[in-house]
C-alpha positions, 0 to 999 in steps of 0.5 A, a space after each residue: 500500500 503506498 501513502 503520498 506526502 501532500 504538502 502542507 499547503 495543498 493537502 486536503 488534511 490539515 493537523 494542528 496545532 504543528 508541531 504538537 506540544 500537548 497530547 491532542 491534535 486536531 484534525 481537518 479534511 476539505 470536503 470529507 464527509 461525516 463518519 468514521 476513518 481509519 487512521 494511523 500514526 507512523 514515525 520516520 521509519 515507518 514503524 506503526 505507532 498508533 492507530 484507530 477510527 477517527 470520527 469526522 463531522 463538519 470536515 473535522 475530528 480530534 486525536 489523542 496522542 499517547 502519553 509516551 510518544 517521544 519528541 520527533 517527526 511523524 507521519 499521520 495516515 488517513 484512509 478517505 474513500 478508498 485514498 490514503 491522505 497523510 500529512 507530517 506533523 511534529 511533537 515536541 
């Protein structure tokens, strides 16, 4: 399964606050409607660190990150309608 890095200005997934200093990141995906999503987080070599189904509505959802996750750069995948979107994000 192969995952496309959209860049910050021209993906369709947008995660704030970036970078992360707490534990929630807050989501936002043009154009997506409301439901359930499969999503995971995944660090710079790949290894899958998280994931769950995220609840979208009115284009937006909320993650908790997990307490022990370390300062670094990180990757979140979203699968939308049969398309994987990811975009970075970095945690303090």
């Amino acid at each position: 399964m192969a995952f496309s890095i959209i860049g910050e200005h021209s993906s369709p997934l947008e995660i704030y606050p970036n970078p992360v200093s707490g534990q929630e990141l807050q989501l936002r995906v043009e154009k997506i409607k409301d439901g359930s999503y499969p999503a995971k987080i995944v660090d710079s070599r790949g290894a899958l660190l998280y994931a769950e189904n995220l609840t979208f509505k009115s284009e937006r959802a909320s993650m908790v990150l997990q307490n022990d996750i370390p300062s670094g750069i990180y990757i979140l995948q979203l699968q939308v309608n049969h398309k994987n979107v990811s975009a970075r994000f970095v945690v303090k």
